[in-house]
N, C-alpha and C positions, 0 to 999 in steps of 0.2 A: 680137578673139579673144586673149585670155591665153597668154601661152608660160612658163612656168615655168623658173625657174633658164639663163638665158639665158646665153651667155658674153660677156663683155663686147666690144663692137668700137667702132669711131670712133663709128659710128651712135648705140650706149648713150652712150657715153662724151659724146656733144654735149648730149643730153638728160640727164643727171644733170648738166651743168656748169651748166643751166639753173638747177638749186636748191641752187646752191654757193656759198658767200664767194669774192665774185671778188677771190681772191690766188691767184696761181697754181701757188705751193708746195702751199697746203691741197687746192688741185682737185686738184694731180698724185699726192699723196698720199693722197686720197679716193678717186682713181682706181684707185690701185695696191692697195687694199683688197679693192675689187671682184674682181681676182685673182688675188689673193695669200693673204686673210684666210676661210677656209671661212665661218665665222659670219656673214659679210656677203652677203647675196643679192640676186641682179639677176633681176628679171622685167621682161617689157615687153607692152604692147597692140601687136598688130601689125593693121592694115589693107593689106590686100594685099600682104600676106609682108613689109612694110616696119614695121619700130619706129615707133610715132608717139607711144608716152609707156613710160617705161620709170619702176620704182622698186628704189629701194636700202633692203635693211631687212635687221634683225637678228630672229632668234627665239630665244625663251626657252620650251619648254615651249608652251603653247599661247597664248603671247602675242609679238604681233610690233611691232616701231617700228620705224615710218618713217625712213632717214635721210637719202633724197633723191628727191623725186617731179620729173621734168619732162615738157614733154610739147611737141611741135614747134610752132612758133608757129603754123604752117600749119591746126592741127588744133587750136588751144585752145581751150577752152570748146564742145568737142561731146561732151562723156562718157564721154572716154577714158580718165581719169584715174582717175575715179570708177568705173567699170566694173571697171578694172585691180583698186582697190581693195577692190570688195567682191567681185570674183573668188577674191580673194587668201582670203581670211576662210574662203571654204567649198575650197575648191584645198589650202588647206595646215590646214587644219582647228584654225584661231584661234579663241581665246574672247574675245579681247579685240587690237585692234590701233591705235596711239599713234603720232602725231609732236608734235613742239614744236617752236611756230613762231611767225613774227610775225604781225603785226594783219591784212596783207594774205593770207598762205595761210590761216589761222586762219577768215577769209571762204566759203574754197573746201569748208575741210571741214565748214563748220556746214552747207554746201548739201549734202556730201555725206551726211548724215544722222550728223557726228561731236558727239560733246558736247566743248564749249568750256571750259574754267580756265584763267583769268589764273594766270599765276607769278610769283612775285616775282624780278626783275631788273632787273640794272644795266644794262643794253642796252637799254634801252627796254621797250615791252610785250611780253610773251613768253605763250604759250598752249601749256596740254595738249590735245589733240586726242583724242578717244578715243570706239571705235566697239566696241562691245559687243556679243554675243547673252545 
């Protein structure tokens, strides 16, 4: 079940560190976003009152990007993410919702029913992800 604008605690905070650049500056200051920064929002999937995938996103008008999806290792790959996600869409009433990501999440959102574009980067292969009505 979706919880909306969740406040962040250890629990979010381990599950966003999942889809972070592991430097621990960038995580503590990713962390300190969530808040500190209004325009960055925390929702999470909870399964029996416990977080088992939480995402960090920004919104613009009726469009949202992803800026950190994770989800407990315990509970990956049962559709918790994807739920969370397209919960998200009708919950906050997006017309369009985006992350960019590499080759391996890029995987996750084509199952979740995302449309895929390669980007051009110096980091390797990089993708738009993007899930539309």
């Amino acid at each position: 079940m979706p919880r909306l604008h969740t406040p962040p605690t250890p629990d979010t905070d381990a599950l966003l560190t999942r889809a972070m650049f592991p430097d621990p500056a960038r995580i503590q200051a990713n962390l300190r976003r969530y808040r500190t920064d209004p325009d960055w929002q925390l929702h999470t999937w909870e399964v029996g009152g416990l977080p088992v995938s939480a995402v960090g996103l920004t919104v613009s008008g009726r469009a949202g990007t992803v800026q950190h999806l994770g989800t407990h290792p315990d509970r990956a790959q049962q559709g918790h993410a994807r739920a969370l996600l397209h919960s998200l869409m009708t919950a906050l009433n997006l017309g369009t919702l985006s992350a960019d990501t590499d080759e391996d999440a890029a995987d996750f959102y084509r199952r979740s029913g995302f449309r895929i574009q390669e980007l051009p980067s110096s980091w390797g292969r990089r993708y738009r992800c993007t899930l539309g009505r």
